[in-house]
GUFIRO-917893 format. One record per residue: x, y, z of N, C-alpha, C in turn. Coordinates in steps of 0.02 Angstrom, whole numbers, plus 50000, padded with zeros to 5 digits. Atoms other than C-alpha are relative to their C-alpha. Layout:
XYZXYZXYZ...
This chain:
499754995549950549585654055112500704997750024499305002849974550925644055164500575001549960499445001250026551895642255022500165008449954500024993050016551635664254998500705000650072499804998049969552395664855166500574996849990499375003750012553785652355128500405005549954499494997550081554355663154951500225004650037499914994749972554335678755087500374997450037499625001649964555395672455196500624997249980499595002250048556445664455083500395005549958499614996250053556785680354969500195006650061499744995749953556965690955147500854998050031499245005549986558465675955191500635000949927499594999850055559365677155007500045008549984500014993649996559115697755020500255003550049499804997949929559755700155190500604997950027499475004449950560425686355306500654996449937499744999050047561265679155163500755001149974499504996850025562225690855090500595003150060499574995649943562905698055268500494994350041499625006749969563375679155307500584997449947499495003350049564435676855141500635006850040499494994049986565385694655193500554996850058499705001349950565915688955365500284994049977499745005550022566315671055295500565000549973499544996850046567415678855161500255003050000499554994949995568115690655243501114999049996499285002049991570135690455205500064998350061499915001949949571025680655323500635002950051499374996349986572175691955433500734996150017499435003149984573885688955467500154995850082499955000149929574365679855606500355003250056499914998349934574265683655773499845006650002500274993949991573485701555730499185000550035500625002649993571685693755751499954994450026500175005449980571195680455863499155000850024500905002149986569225674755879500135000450074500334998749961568555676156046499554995850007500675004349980567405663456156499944993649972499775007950022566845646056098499665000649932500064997450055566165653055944500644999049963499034999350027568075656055897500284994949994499495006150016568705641955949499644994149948500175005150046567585632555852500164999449941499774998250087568025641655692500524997550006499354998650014569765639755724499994990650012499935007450025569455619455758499704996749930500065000950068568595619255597500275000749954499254999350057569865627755496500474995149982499395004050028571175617255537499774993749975500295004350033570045603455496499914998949930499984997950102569605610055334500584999849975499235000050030571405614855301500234992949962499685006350000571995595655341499664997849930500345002850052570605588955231500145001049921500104997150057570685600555095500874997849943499225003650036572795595555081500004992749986500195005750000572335577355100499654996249929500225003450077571215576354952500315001749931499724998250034572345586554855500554995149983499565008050014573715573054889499754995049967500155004650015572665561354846499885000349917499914999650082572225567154675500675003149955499365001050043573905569954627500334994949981499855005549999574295553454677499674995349939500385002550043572855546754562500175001249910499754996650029573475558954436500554996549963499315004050028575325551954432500004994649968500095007050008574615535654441499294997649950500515001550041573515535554296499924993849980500085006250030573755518554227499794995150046500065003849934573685510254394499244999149992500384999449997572035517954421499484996549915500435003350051571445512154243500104991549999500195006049977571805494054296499584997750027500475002849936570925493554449499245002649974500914997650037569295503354335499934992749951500165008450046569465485654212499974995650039500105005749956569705475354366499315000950009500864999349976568245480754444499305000749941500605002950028567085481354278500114992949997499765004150025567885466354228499394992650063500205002649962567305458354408499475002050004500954999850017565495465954403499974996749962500405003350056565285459854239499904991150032499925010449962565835438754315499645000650071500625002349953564815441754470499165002949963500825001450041563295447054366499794995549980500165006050033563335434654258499804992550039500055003849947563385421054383499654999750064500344997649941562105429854502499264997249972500615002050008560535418754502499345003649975500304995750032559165423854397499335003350041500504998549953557875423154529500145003650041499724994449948558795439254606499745004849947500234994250060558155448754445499304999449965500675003450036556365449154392499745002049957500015002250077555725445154246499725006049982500244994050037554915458954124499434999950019500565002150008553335452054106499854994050065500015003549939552605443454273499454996649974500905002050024550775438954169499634998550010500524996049972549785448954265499885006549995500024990950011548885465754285499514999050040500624995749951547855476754417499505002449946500734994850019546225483554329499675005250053500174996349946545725496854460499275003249944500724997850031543545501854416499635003450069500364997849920542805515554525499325004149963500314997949996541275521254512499605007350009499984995549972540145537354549500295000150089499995001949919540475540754739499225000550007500795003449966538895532054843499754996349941500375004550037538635520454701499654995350035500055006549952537835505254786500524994549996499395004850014538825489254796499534995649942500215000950060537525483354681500064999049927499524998250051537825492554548500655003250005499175003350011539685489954568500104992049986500185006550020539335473154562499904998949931500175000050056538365473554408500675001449938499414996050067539655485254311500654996349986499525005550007540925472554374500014993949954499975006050023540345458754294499975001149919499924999050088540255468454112500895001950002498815001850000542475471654149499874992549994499995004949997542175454054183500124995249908500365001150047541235450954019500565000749936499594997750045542525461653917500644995650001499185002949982544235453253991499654994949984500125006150017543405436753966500114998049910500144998350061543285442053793500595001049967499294995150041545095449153758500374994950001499455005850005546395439453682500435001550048499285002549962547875432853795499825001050077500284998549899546865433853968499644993549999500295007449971546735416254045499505000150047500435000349948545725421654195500105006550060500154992049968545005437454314499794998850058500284999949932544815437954491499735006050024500234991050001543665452854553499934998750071500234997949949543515461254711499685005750009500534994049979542105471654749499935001750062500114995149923542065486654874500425001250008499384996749973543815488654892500505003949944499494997250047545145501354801500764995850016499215001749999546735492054760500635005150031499424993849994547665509154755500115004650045499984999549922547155516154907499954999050049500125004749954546795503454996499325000350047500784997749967544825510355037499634995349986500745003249996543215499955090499775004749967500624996050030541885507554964499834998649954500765002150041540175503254892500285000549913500354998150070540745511154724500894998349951499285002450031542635503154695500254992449989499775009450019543395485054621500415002549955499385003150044544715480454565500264991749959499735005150016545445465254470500544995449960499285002550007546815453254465499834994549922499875003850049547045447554279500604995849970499585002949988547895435754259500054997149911499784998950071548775432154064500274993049993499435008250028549275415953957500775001749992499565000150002550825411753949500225002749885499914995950071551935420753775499674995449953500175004050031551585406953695499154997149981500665003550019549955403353695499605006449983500244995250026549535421553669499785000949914500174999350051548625427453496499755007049990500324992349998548495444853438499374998849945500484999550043546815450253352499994997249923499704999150060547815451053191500184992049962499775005950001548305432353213499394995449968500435004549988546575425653241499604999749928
């Protein structure tokens, strides 16, 4: 319902208000001093204009300036990779982390109203399996709680597996 009444209101605003707000916006701008705005409505337009105006010559200067000064500007673009690249390099590594941390969430939920029982139980066959799988050093389980949403309940566990290091890993294929 909501998002019926949103599209209606929405295609009444781009059908209507709209189009009657680009007109007046766009309307040519008369000559001066034939037309002057009226109230603080007016004056507002007319402090915005010149605002706009200023701005609009301002950035124009400016990209001419950039313009003229093409080579300049392609210095200061090699300075500045040039200087990212030497403060990267030199930016401690323990500010960037690693790919591989070697660990992983297992998230195991159950029917809803399982008991904690059997969550328990079913836990301890994940248990059974990860114990089982190459390159997993060790499994910490918590029963009753969802990692991912952070819910107390009978019929959710999760667990923190925790992985050998690259090196000591062995794929199936290996063994």
């Amino acid at each position: 319902m909501t998002i019926a009444i949103s599209v209606m209101l929405s295609a009444f605003n781009a059908l209507t208000l709209s189009p009657a707000l680009a007109g007046l916006l766009l309307r040519p701008k008369p000559e001066e001093g034939t037309y002057k705005r009226r109230g603080p409505l007016g004056k507002f337009f007319d402090v915005f204009n010149r605002y706009w105006d200023r701005s609009t010559n301002g950035f124009v200067r400016w990209s001419l300036a950039v313009i003229h000064k093409g080579a300049l500007v392609l210095v200061l673009l090699a300075g500045f990779g040039l200087g990212a690249f030497f403060f990267g390099s030199r930016l401690p590594s323990s500010f960037m982390p690693d790919e591989d941390q070697g660990y992983i969430y297992v998230s195991m939920q159950l029917p809803i109203a399982a008991s904690m029982e059997r969550t328990s139980a079913a836990a301890k066959q994940v248990e059974a399996v990860l114990a089982n799988t190459p390159g997993v050093q060790y499994t910490t389980t918590v029963v009753g709680f969802n990692l991912l949403s952070f819910a107390h309940t009978s019929y959710n566990s999760f667990f923190f597996v925790t992985l050998k290091p690259w090196g000591e890993r062995k794929g199936r294929a290996e063994q």
